[in-house]
C-alpha positions in Angstrom: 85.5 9.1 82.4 85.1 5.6 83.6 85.9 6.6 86.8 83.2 8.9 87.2 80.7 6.8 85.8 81.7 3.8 87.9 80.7 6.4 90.9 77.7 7.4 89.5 76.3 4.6 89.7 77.4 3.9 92.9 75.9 6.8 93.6 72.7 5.2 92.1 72.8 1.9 93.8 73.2 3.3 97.5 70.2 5.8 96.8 68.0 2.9 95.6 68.8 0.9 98.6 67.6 4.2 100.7 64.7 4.1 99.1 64.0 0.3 99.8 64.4 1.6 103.7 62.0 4.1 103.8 59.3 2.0 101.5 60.3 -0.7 104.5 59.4 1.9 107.1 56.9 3.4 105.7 54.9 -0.5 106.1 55.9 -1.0 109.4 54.8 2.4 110.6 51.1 1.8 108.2 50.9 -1.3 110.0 51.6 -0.1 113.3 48.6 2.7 112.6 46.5 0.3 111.0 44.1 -0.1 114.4 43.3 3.7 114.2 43.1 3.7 110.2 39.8 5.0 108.8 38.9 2.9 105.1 36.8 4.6 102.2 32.9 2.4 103.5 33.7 4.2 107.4 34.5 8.0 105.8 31.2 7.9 103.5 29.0 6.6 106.5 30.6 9.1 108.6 29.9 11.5 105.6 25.8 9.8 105.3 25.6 10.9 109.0 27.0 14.1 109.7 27.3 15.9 106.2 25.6 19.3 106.5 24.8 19.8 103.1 23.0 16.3 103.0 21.4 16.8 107.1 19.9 20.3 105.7 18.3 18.7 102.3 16.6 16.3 105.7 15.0 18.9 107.2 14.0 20.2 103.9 12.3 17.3 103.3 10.6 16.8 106.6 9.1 20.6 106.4 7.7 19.2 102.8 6.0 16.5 104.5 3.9 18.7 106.2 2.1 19.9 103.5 0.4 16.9 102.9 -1.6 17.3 106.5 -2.2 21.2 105.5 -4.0 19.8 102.8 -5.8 17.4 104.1 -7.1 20.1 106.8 -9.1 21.0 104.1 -11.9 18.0 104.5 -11.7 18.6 108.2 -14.1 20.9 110.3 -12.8 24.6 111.3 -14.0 25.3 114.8 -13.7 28.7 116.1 -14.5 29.7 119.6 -15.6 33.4 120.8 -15.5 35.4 123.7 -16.3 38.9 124.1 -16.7 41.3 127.5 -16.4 44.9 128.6 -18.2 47.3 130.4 -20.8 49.9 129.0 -21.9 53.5 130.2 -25.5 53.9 129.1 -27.7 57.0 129.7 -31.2 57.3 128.4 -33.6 60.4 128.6 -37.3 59.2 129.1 -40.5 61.1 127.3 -41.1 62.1 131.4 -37.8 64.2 131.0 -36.2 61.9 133.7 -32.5 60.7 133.0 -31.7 56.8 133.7 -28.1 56.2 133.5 -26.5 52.9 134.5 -22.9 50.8 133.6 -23.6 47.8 131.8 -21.2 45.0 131.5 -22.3 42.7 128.5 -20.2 39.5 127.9 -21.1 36.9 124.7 -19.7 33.4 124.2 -20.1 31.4 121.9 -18.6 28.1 119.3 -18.7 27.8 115.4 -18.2 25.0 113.6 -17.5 25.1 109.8 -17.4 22.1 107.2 -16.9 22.3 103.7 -18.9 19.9 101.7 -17.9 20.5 98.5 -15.2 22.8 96.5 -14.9 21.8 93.4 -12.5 18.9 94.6 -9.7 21.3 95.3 -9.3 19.9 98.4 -8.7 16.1 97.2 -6.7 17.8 94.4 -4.6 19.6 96.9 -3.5 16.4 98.6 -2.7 14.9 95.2 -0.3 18.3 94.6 1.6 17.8 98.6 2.1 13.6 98.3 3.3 13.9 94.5 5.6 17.1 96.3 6.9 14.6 98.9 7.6 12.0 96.1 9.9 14.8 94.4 11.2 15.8 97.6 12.4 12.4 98.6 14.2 11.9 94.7 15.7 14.9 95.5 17.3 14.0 98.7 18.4 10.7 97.3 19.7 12.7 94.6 21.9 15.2 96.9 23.0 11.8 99.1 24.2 10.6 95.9 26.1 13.9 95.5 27.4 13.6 99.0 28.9 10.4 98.8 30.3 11.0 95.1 32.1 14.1 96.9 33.2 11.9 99.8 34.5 9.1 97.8 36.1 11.9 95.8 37.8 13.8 98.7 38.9 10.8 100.0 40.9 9.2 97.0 42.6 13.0 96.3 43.7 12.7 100.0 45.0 9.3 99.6 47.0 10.3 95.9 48.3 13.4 96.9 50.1 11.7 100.4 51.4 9.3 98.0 52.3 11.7 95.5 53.9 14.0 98.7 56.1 10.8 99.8 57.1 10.4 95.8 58.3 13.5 95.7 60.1 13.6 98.8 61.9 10.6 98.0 62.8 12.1 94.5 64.2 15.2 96.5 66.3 13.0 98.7 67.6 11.5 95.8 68.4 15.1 94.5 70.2 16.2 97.5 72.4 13.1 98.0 73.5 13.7 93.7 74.2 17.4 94.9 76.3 16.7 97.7 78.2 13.9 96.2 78.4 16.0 92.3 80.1 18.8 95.1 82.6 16.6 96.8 83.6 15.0 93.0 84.1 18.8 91.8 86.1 19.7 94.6 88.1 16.4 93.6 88.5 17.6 90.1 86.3 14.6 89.1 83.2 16.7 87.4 83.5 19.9 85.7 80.6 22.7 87.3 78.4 21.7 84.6 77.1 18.7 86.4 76.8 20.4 89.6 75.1 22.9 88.1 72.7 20.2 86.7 72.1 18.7 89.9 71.3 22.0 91.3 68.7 22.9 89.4 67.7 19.2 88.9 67.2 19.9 93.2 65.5 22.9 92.6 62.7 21.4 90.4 62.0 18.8 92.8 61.7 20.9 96.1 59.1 23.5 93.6 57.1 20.3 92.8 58.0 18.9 96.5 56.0 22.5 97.6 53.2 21.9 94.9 52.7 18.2 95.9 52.1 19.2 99.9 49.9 22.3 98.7 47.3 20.1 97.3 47.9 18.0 100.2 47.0 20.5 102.6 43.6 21.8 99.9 42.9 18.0 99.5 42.7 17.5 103.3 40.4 20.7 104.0 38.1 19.4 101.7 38.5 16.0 102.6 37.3 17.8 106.8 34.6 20.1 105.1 32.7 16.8 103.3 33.4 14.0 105.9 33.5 15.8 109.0 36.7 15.1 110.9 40.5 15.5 109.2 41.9 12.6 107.7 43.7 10.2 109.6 45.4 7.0 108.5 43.5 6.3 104.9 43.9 2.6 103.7 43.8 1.6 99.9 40.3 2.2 98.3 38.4 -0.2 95.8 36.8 0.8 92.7 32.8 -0.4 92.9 32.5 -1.9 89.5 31.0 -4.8 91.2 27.9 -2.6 91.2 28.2 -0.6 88.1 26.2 -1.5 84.8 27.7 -4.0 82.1 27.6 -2.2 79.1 26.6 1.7 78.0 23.2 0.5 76.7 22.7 -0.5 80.3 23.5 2.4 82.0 21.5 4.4 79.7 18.8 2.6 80.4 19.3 2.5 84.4 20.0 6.1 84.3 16.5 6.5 82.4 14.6 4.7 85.3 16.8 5.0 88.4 18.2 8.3 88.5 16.8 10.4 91.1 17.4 13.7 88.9 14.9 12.0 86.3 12.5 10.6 88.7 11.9 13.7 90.5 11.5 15.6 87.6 8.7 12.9 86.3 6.9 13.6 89.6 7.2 17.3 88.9 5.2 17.0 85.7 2.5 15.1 87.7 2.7 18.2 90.1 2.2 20.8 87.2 -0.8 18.6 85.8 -2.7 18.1 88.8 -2.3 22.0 89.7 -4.6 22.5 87.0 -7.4 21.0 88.1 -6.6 22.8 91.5 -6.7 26.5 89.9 -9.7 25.4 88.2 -11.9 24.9 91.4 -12.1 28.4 91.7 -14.5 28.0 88.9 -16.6 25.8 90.6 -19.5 26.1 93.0 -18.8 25.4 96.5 -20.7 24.1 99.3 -20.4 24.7 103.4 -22.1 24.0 106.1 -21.8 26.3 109.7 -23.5 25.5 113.0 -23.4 28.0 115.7 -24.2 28.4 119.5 -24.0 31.5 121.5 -24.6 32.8 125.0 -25.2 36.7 125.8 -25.8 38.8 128.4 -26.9 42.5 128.4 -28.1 43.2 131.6 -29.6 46.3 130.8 -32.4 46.9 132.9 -34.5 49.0 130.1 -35.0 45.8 128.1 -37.0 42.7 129.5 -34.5 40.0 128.1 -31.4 39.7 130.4 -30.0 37.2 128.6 -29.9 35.3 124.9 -29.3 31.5 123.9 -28.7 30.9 120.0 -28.1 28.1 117.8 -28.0 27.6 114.3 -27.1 25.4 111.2 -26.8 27.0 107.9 -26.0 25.2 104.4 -24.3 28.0 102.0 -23.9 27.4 98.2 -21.3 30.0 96.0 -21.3 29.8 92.9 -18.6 32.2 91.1 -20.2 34.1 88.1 -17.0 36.6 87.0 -14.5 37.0 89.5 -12.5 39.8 86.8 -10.9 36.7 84.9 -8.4 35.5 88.0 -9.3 31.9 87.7 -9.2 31.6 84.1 -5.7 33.5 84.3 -4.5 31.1 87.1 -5.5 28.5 84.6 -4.2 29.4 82.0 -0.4 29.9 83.7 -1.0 26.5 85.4 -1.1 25.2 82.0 2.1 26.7 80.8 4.4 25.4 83.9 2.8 21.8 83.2 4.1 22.6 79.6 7.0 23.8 81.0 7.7 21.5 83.0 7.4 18.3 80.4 9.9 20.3 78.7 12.4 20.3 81.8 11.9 16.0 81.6 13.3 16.2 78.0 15.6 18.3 79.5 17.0 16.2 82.6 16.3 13.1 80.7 19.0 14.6 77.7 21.4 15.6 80.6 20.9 11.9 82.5 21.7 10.0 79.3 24.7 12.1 78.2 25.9 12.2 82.0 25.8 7.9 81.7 27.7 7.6 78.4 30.1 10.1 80.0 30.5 8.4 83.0 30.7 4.7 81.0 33.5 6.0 78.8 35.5 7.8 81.3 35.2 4.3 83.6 36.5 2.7 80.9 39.0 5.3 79.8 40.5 5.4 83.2 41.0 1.4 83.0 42.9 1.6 80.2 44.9 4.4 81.8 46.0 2.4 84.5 47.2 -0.6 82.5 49.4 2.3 80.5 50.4 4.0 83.7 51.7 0.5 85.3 53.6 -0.3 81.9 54.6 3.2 82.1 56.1 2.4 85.4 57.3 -0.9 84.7 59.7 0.5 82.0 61.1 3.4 83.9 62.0 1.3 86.2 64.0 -0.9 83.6 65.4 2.0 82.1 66.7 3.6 85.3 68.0 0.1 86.3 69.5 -0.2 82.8 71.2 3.4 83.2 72.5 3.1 86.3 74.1 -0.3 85.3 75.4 1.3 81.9 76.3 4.6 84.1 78.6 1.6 86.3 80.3 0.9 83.0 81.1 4.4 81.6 78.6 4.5 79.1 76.2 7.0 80.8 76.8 10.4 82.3 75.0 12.0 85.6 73.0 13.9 84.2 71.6 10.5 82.1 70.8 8.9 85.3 69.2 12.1 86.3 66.9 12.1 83.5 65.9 8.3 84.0 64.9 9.4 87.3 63.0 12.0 86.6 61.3 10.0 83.6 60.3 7.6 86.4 58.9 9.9 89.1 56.7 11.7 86.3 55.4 7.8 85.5 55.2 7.1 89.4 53.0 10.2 89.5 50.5 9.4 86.3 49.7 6.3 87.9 48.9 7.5 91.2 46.6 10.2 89.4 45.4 7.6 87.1 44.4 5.4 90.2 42.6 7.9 91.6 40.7 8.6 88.4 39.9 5.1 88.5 38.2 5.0 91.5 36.5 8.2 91.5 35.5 7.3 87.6 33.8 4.5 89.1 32.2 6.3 92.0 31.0 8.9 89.1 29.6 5.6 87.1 27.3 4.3 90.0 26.1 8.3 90.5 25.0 8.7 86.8 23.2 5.6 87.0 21.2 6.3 90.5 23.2 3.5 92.6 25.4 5.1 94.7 23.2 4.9 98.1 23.6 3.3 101.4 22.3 0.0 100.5 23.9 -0.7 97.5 27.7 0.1 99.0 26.0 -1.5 102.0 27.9 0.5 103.9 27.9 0.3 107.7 25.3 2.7 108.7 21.2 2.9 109.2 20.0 4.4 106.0 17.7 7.3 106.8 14.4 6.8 105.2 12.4 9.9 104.6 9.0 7.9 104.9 9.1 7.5 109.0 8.8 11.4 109.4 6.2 11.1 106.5 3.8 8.7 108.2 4.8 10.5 112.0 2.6 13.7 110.3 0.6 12.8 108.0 -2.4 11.9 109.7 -1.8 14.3 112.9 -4.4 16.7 113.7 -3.0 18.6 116.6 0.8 19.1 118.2 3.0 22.0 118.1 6.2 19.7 118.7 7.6 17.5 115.6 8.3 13.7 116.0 11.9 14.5 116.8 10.8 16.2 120.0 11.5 20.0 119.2 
C-alpha cells in the first residue's frame, strides 16, 4: 500500500511540473504574439466604427434630421412653374353658310408663387415637433451605442474566459491521461486492482465531455465575439473592470440613471413631442391666411378673335376659416391628447425600469466583487489541499482516486474564478450602461466619437440639393 502511494504521488509531482511547462510556454508564446494582440479599448472602437446594428441606428438618425427642414418648408414660398402646348383643329360655320377651318397651336406659360401667412402656427409648431424628434433620436442612438459597446465588452471577456477555461481543461485532461496510462502499467504490475483503472477511466472521460463543452462555447463565444466587433478574435490581452468611472454608492446611480440615461432622456423628449402635437392638430381649427401672385403668357392664334395673345398678373390674399369639417380636427385632437397621456405614462414607465435596472446593476457589481475574493480563496485552498494530498498520497495515507478528487475539486475552483472574473468585468461594463456612461468619451477610447449634430446643422437650413452631406 505504501508502495502505491509513494507512486502516486510521484505520479502527482511529475504532472505538476508539466503543468509549470506549458504555463511557461504558454507566456513566452503570449509574449511573442503580444505586437499583434488586440486589448478590450481597440475591439470596442473597432466595434464604435463598424458595428452594423449601431452604423444603421446612424442613418436612422440622419433621415430624422430631415424633418426639421420639411417643416420649416412650411414658412417658405411654394413656387410652381407652368407650361402648356398642343395643336388644335378648329372649324367654324359662319351665318353666310361658308366653312372656316384652320389648325391652331395655342401654348401658355406662366409662374405662381404661394406664401402662407398665417396657419394657425402649425407651421412653427411643426418645427417644435421635428427638433424635439431629433433630440429623441440622438438619446436613442446614444442609447443603442451604449448597447453596442456593453455587447462588445461582453463578447470580448466570454472570448477571453472560455480560452482560459479551454486551456484549464486541457491541462486537466492531460493530467487524466498520464493517471490512465500509468493506473494501466501499475495493473499490469499487479500494483492496482481494476478498480482504480476503472476510476481513472471514467475520471478521463468526464474531462474530455467537459474538454468538448469548454471548446463549444469557445467556438459560440468567438462568432459572436466576429458578429459584434467585426473581425475574429485574435490574441485578447487581460481586461480591466471600469469602476474608475462607475458611481460611488446606489443612491448615486439612481440618481445618474434618473438624469443621464439615454432610455429616460429620450422618453422625456417624447412627452414634449406628444404635447406640442396638440397644438399642431389644433391648427386645423384655425383660420388660415395665403397669399398667391401669378404671371402668365398665352397665345391662341386663332384668327376669328382679335387678341393673338394674353399677358396676366395677379396677387391675391385668401383667408379660410374652417366652420365644420365632420369633426376630424376635434377627433385628431382629441387622440393627440391621449398619446401625450400616454406617453407621460411610458416616463413612469422607463423611469421605473431605469431605477430598478441601476440597483440591479449596483448589486450585481458588487456581488461579483465579493465573488472573486471567494473564487481566489476558493483557489488558494484547492491548491493547498491538492498539494497536501499529493504529499500525504507520498506517504501512504491517500489513495488515487483521493488525489483524483483534489484535482478535480481544484479545476471546478480554477473554473468559478475564471467565470467569476468575467462577471466582474462585464458587471462593471453593465454598471456604467445602467447609469448612461458607457460612451466614447468617458472610456476615452481611441476613436473620433461620431456626433449626430454635424449632419444636423449640414440640413437644417438647406433649401435645395438632391445629394446628402455625405456625397450620395
Amino acid at each position: 500500500m505504501i508502495g502505491r502511494a509513494a507512486k502516486v504521488g510521484q505520479i502527482a509531482r511529475r504532472l505538476l511540473r508539466l503543468g509549470i511547462c506549458l504555463a511557461f510556454a504558454t507566456c513566452a508564446s503570449f509574449a511573442a504574439t503580444s505586437a499583434r494582440s488586440e486589448g478590450l479599448p481597440e475591439a470596442l472602437a473597432k466595434a464604435y466604427q463598424t458595428n452594423p446594428q449601431l452604423n444603421a441606428e446612424r442613418a436612422r438618425q440622419r433621415a430624422t434630421d430631415e424633418n426639421v427642414p420639411q417643416a420649416l418648408s412650411g414658412y417658405r414660398p411654394q413656387i410652381v412653374a407652368s407650361l402648356s402646348g398642343g395643336l388644335q383643329a378648329v372649324r367654324n360655320l359662319l351665318p353666310d353658310n361658308t366653312i372656316q377651318s384652320a389648325t391652331l397651336k395655342p401654348w401658355t406659360i406662366g409662374v405662381t408663387v404661394t406664401q402662407t401667412l398665417f396657419n394657425g402656427f402649425k407651421t412653427a409648431n411643426s418645427v417644435r415637433v421635428a427638433e424635439l424628434q431629433v433630440r429623441s433620436g440622438r438619446e436613442a442612438l446614444r442609447n443603442v451605442g451604449q448597447g453596442v459597446l456593453l455587447d462588445a465588452a461582453t463578447a470580448y471577456s466570454n472570448v477571453l474566459a472560455n480560452q482560459s477555461l479551454v486551456v484549464a481543461q486541457r491541462s486537466n485532461v492531460a493530467f487524466l491521461r498520464e493517471t490512465v496510462g500509468i493506473t494501466q502499467k501499475r495493473l499490469n504490475a499487479g500494483d492496482v486492482t481494476p478498480t482504480d483503472t476503472a476510476q481513472a477511466e471514467a475520471r478521463l472521460s468526464r474531462g474530455l465531455a467537459e474538454l468538448n463543452a469548454a471548446e463549444v462555447n469557445l467556438a459560440v463565444s468567438q462568432a459572436t465575439y466576429t458578429q459584434v466587433i467585426g473581425n475574429p478574435p485574435s490574441q485578447l490581452r487581460p481586461v480591466e473592470n471600469v469602476d474608475r468611472f462607475a458611481p460611488r454608492s446606489r443612491d448615486e446611480a439612481v440618481a445618474l440613471a434618473f438624469k443621464e440615461h439615454p432610455a429616460v432622456m429620450a422618453a422625456g423628449f417624447d412627452v414634449d413631442v406628444a404635447s406640442t402635437t396638440i397644438n399642431v392638430a389644433e391648427s386645423s381649427l384655425l383660420p388660415s391666411i395665403t397669399v398667391q401672385g401669378s404671371a402668365s403668357h398665352s397665345s391662341e392664334a386663332d384668327p376669328t378673335i382679335s387678341t393673338l395673345r394674353t399677358d396676366q398678373a395677379s396677387v391675391i390674399a385668401q383667408m379660410n376659416a374652417p366652420i365644420y369639417d365632420g369633426g376630424t380636427g376635434a377627433s385628431q385632437t382629441r387622440q393627440a391628447k391621449e398619446v401625450a397621456a400616454q406617453s407621460r405614462l411610458v416616463l413612469d414607465q422607463v423611469r421605473n425600469q431605469a431605477r430598478t435596472a441601476a440597483v440591479g446593476a449596483w448589486v450585481a457589481n458588487e456581488g461579483a466583487k465579493v465573488a472573486v475574493t471567494a473564487a481566489e480563496s476558493e483557489v488558494r485552498a484547492a491548491t493547498l489541499a491538492l498539494q497536501g494530498v499529493q504529499r500525504e498520497a507520498a506517504g501512504g495515507q491517500r489513495t488515487t482516486v483521493d488525489v483524483l478528487n483534489s484535482q478535480a475539486d481544484l479545476i471546478s475552483a480554477k473554473a468559478r474564478l475564471i467565470g467569476a472574473q468575467r462577471d466582474r468585468v462585464i458587471a462593471s461594463y453593465t454598471l456604467l450602461s445602467a447609469v448612461g456612461r458607457l460612451d466614447v468619451k468617458t472610456l476615452a477610447l481611441n476613436t473620433p466619437d461620431y456626433l449626430p449634430e454635424v449632419h444636423y446643422h449640414q440640413v437644417r437650413d438647406a433649401w435645395h440639393g438632391l445629394r446628402t452631406p455625405s456625397g450620395r
